[in-house]
LOTORLUM-265985 format. One record per residue (C-alpha): residue number from 1; x, y, z negated. Coordinates in Angstrom, 1 decimal. Last residue first. Layout:
% residues N
<site><pos>NUM</pos><px>X</px><py>Y</py><pz>Z</pz></site>
...
% end
This chain:
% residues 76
<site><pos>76</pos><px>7.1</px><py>86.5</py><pz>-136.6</pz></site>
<site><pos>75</pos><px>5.4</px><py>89.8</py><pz>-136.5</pz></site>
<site><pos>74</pos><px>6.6</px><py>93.3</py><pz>-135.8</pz></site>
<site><pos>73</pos><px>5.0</px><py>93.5</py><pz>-132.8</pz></site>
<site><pos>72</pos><px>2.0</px><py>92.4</py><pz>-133.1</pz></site>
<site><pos>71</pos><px>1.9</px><py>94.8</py><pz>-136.1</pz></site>
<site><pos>70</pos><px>3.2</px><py>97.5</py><pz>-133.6</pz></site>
<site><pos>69</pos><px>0.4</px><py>96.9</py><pz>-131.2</pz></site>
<site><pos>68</pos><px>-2.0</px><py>96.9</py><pz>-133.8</pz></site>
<site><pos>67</pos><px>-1.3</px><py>100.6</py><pz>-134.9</pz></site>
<site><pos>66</pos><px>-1.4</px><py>101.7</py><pz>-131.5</pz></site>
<site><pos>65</pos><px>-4.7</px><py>100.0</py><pz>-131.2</pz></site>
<site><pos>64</pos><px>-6.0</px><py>101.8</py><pz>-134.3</pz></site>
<site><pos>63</pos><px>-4.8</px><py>104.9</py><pz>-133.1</pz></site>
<site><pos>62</pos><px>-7.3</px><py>105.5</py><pz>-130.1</pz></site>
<site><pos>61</pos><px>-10.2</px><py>104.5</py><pz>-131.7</pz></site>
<site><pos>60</pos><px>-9.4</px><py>106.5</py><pz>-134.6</pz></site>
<site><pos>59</pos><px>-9.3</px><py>110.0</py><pz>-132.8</pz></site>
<site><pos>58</pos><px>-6.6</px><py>111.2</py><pz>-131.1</pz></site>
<site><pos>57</pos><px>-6.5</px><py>115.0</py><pz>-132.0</pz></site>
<site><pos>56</pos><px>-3.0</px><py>115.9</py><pz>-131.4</pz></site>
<site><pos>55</pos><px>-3.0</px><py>116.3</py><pz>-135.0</pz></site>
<site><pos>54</pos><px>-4.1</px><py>111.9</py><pz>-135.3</pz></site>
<site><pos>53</pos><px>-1.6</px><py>111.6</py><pz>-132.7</pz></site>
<site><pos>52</pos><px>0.7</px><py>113.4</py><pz>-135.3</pz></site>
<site><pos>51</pos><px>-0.3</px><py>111.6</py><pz>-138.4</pz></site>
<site><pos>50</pos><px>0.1</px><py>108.2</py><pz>-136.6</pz></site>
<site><pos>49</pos><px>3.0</px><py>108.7</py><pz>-135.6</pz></site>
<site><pos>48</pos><px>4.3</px><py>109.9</py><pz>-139.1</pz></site>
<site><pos>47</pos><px>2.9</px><py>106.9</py><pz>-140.5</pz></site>
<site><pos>46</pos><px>5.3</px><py>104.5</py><pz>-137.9</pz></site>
<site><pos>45</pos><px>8.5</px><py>106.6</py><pz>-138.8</pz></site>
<site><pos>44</pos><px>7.5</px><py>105.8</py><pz>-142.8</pz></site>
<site><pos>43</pos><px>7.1</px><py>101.6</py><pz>-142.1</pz></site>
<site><pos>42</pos><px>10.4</px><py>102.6</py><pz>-140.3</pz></site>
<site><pos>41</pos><px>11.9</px><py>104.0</py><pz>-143.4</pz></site>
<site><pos>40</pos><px>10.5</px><py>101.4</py><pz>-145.6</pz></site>
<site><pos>39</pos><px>11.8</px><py>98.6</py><pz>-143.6</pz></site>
<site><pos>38</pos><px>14.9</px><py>100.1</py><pz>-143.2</pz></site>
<site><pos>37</pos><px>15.4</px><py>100.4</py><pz>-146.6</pz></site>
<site><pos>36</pos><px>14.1</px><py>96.5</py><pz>-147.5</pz></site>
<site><pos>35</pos><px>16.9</px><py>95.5</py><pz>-144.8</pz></site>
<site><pos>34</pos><px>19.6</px><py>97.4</py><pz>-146.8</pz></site>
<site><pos>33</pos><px>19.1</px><py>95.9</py><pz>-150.0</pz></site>
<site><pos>32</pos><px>18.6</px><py>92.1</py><pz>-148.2</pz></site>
<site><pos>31</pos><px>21.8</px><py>93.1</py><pz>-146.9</pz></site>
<site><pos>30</pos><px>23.6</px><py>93.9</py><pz>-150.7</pz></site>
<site><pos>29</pos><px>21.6</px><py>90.3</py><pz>-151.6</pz></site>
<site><pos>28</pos><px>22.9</px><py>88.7</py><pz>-148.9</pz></site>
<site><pos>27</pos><px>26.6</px><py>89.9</py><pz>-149.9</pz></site>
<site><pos>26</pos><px>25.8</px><py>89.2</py><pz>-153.9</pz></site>
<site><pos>25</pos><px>25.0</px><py>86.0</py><pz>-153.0</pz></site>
<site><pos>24</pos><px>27.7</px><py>84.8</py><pz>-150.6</pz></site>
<site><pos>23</pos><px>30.4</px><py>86.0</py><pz>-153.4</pz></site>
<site><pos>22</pos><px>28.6</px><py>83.8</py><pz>-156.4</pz></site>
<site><pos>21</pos><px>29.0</px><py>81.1</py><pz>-153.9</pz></site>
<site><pos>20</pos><px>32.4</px><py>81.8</py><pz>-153.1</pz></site>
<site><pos>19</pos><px>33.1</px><py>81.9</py><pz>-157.3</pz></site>
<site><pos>18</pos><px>30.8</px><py>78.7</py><pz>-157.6</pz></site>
<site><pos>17</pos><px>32.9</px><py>76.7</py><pz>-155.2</pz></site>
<site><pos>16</pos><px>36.1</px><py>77.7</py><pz>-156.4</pz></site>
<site><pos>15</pos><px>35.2</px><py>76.7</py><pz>-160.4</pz></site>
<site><pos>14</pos><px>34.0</px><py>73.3</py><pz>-158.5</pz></site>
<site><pos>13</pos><px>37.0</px><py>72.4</py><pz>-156.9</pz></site>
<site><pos>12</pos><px>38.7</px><py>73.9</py><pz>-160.5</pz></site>
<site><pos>11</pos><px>36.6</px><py>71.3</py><pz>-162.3</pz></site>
<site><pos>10</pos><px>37.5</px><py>68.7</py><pz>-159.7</pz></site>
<site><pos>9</pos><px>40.9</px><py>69.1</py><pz>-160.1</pz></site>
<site><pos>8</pos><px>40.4</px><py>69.1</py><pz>-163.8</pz></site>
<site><pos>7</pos><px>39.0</px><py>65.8</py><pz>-163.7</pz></site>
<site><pos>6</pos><px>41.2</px><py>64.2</py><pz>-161.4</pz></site>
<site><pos>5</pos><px>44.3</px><py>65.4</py><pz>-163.5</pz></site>
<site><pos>4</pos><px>42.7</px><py>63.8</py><pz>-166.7</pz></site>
<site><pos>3</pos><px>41.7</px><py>60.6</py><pz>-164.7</pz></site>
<site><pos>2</pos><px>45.3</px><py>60.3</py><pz>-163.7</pz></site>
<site><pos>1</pos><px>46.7</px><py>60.8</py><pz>-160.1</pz></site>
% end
């Protein structure tokens, strides 16, 4: 194979490995979409909780510790 052939083999080796990698992006980034939108709508399911124990008439000692159970359970 001659230096000019090697060359553009490489090129399109590397033309193929920017177009998949172009491809993995945009898919993390459509899931990394999604993920942020379930994150706000259960951030918004754990506010309404807390508003209707707070109606029920829990007072902030007993919400607090609801409200820390789910951050130790959201964590890493």
């Amino acid at each position: 194979m001659s230096n000019g052939a090697l060359h553009a083999r490489e090129r399109e080796d590397l033309s193929l490995h920017v177009e998949r990698c172009a491809e993995r992006y945009e898919a993390v980034s459509v899931e990394i979409g999604a993920l942020r939108a379930q994150t706000r709508r259960i951030e918004t399911a754990i506010w309404g909780i807390v508003a209707v124990l707070l109606a029920l008439g829990a007072g902030g000692a007993q919400v607090l510790p609801v409200l820390r159970a789910l951050a130790q359970g959201a964590g890493p």
